[in-house]
N, C-alpha and C positions, 0 to 999 in steps of 0.2 A: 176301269180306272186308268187316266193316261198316269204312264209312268215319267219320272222327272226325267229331264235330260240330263245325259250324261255329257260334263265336258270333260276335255281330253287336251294335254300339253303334249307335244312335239317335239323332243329334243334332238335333234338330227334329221331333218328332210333330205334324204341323201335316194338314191334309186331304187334301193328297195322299197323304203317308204313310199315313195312314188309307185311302183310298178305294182307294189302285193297291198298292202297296209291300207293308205289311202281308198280306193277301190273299194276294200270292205270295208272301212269304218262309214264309207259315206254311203252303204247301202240298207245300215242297220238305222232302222226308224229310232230317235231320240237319241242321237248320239250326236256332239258334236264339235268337230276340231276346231279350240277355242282361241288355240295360243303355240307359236312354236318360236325356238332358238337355234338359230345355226352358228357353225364356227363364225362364220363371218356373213354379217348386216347385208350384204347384195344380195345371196343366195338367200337370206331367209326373208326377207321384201317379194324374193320372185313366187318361191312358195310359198307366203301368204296371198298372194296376188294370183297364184294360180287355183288357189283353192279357197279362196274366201274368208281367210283365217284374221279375224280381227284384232291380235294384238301378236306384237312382236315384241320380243325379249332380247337385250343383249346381252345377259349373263342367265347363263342356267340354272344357276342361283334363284334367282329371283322370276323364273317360271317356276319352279318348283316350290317356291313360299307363297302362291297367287295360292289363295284360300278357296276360290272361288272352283278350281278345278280336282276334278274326281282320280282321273288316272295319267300318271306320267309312262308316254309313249316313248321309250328309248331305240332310235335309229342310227346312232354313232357307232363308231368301229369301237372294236371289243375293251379297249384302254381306259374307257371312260366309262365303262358300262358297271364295274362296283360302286364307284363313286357318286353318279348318279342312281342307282336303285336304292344303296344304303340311304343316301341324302333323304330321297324321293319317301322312300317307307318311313324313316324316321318323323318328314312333317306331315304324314297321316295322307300319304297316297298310294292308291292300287300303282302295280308296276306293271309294266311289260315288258321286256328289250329283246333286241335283237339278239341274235346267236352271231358269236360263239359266247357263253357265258359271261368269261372273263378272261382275265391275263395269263393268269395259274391259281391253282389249288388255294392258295392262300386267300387272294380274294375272294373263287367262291365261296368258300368256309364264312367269310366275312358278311355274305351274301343270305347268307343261307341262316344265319344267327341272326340278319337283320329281319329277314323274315319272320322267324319263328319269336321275336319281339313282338311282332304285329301282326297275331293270328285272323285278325279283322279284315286282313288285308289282301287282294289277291299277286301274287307276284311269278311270273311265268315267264319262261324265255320261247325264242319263235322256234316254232321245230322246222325241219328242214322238209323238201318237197320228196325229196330221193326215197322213194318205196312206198310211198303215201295211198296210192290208188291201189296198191295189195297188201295192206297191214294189217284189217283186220281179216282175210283170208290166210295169212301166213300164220300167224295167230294160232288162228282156228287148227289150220293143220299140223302145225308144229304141237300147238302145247295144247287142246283140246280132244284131238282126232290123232293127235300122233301117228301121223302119216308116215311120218321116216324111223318110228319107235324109238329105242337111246339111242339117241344122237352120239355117235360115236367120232368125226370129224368134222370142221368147219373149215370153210374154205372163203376168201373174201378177196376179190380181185382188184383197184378201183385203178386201172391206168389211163392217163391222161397225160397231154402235150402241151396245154394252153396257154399256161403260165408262167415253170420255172424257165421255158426254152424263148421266151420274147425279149426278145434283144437286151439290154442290157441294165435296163430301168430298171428300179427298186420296184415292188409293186406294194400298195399298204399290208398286204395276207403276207409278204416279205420280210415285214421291217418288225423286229425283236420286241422293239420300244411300242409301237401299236399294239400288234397281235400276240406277244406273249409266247407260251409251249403251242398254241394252236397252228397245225399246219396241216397244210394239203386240205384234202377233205376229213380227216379224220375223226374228230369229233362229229360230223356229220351224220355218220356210219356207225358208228360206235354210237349213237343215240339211239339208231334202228335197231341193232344185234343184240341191244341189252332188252330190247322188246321183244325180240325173238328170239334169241339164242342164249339170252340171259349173260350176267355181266364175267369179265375172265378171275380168275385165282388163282394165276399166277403169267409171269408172261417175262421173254428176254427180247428185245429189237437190237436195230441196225438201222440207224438213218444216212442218210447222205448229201451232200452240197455239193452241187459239180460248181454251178458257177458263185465263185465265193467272193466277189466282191460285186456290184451294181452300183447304179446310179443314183443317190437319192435324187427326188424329185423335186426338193424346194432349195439344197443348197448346192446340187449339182455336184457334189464329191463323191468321190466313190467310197463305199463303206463295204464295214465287212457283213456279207449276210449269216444270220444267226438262225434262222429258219429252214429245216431241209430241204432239200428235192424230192427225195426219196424216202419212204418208212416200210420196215418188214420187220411184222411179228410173231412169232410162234407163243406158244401157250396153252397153257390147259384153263377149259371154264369150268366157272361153280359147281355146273350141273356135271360134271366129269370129263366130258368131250376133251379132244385135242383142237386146236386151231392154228391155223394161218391166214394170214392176213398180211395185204400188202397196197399201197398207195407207191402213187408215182406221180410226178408233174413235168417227166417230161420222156414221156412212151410216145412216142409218135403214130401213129394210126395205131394204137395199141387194141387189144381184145375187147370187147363189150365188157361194164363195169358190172361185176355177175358176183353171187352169193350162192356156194352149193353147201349143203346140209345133206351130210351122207351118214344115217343111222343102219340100225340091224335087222329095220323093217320095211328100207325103201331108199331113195333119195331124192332130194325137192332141190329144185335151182332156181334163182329168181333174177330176170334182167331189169337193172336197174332202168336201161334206156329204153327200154318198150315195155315196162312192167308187163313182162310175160311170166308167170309160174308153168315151170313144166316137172314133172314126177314119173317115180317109175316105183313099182314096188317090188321088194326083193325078186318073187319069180318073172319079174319082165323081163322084156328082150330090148328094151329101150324108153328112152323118155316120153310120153306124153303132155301135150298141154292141158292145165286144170286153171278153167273160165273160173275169174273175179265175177262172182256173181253184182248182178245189179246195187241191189239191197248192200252188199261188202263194201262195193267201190268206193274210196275213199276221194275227193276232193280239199280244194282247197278252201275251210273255211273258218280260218286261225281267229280272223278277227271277231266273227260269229259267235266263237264257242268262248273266247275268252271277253266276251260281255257278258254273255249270258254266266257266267261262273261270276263275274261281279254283280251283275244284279240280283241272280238267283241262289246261288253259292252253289257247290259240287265242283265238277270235273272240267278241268278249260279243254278238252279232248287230246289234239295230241301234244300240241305246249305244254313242255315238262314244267313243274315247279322247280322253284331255285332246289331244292333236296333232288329233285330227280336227275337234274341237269348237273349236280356236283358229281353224279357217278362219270360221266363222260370226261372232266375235269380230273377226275381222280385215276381212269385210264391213261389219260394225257399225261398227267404229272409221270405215272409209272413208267410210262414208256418213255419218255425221256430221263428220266431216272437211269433206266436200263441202259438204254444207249450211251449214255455219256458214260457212265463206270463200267460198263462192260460185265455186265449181270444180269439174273434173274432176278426180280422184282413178284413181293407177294401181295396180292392183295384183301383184304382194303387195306389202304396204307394208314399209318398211327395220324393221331390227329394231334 
């Protein structure tokens, strides 16, 4: 039996759309991009016009009331992403959006209750690429195989130059009023570690802003930036362990972005830039590498698995639901928390 098409609105055709999204959506048979809305009428002409998209909206309002459409694709920056998913689930459509969730805790919460109003409904945020092709081999050896036994320390490196140090421009991942508590890669990572290392319970940071005022982009004044440079955390996880953890945006040729996991039965390290897993166990003499088996390999196929969860129901794979992706939200909130009062922060925070 063919199955109906699935249409699909677009609210933000911005480069990820373009580069990841788009790609799968138009490679899964019965699916199909019916309708999208951009900030502004030229841009969303083009990508109509680049993908064959037959109706343009000039309020997102009113793609999101079109009766006619199954699920709202959310592709805007994080600022508009409660606003639209609540809207979106409320007049009885599957959601999707981009990461990062949302602005702060508050809205995911907001997020997360609209969801669980519309159990009918599939609602998932885009998981990121960073460890994708060894997730379920780390998996396996962490929490199945317990390859490195109690995990006794965690170590998390993520240093990068590319952004806070480019001259003097606001960048959107910049700017307080778009992005919110989301900074650096953080929430990125902390989606991974709660998969593998399981989520923290308890934690104190240090952030930092070297350069503290920039350009905004559309009115040319200079503002104050409200978003870090720099984040370092210490803390202990659920599961006992100690960790550290540290983001930078602006290390200049800085170390490979690496994850060591050192317990009482081994140690496992994993390079985020060449997804390499290398181990050693307690009597070694040094690390080896341990091959991502075939069958493990993970790929990229977000838009795949989160159809198939709307047509079929279950598991959208690694796109967390709005519950799963509040935990990340909920690190964010605490770690900024921490930093600004100059404290330890417990986890889960009250609601």
């Amino acid at each position: 039996m063919t199955e109906r098409v699935l249409r699909i609105g677009v609210i933000g055709g911005g480069a990820i759309v373009r580069q990841r999204h788009m790609p799968g959506l138009q490679a899964i048979p019965g699916v199909e991009v019916a309708a999208v809305c951009n900030r502004h009428r030229a841009s969303a002409e083009k990508f109509a016009a680049d993908y064959q998209i037959r109706t343009i909206y000039d309020d997102w309002r009113e793609l999101i009331a079109d009766s006619t459409l199954d699920v709202v694709w959310i592709g805007t920056t994080p600022y508009m992403h409660a606003p639209l998913a609540i809207a979106a689930l409320e007049a009885g459509r599957h959601v999707f959006t981009q990461a990062r969730m949302a602005r702060n805790l508050a809205e995911a919460r907001a997020m997360v209750a609209a969801a669980a109003r519309h159990p009918d409904k599939v609602a998932a945020i885009c998981p990121p690429p960073v460890g994708m092709a060894g997730d379920l081999t780390m998996r396996r050896l962490l929490r199945r195989e317990r390859f490195a036994g109690t995990v006794r320390q965690v170590r998390l490196s993520v240093l990068a130059g590319s952004l806070a140090g480019a001259g003097d421009a606001l960048h959107w991942r910049q700017d307080f009023d778009i992005s919110g508590i989301n900074t650096l890669t953080v929430g990125i990572y902390a989606e991974v570690l709660h998969r593998w290392v399981g989520a923290a319970a308890s934690l104190q940071a240090r952030t930092d802003t070297y350069v503290r005022v920039r350009r905004h982009p559309e009115s040319g004044e200079y503002v104050e930036v409200r978003v870090p440079d720099s984040v370092s955390v210490v803390g202990q996880l659920a599961q006992g362990a100690d960790f550290v953890y540290q983001w930078s945006g602006v290390a200049h040729l800085g170390p490979p972005n690496e994850l060591w996991v050192f317990g009482d039965a081994g140690t496992l390290t994993y390079n985020f830039g060449s997804d390499t897993i290398r181990g050693a166990k307690a009597t070694d003499a040094e690390l080896r590498e341990i091959a991502i088996p075939a069958q493990e390999r993970g790929s990229w196929q977000v838009e795949a698995d989160y159809i198939r969860a709307v047509r079929q129901g279950g598991a959208t794979g690694l796109a967390p639901s709005f519950a799963e992706g509040l935990k990340y939200m909920e690190f964010l909130e605490a770690l900024m928390c921490s930093a600004r009062e100059g404290r330890a922060v417990a986890l889960p925070l009250d609601a």
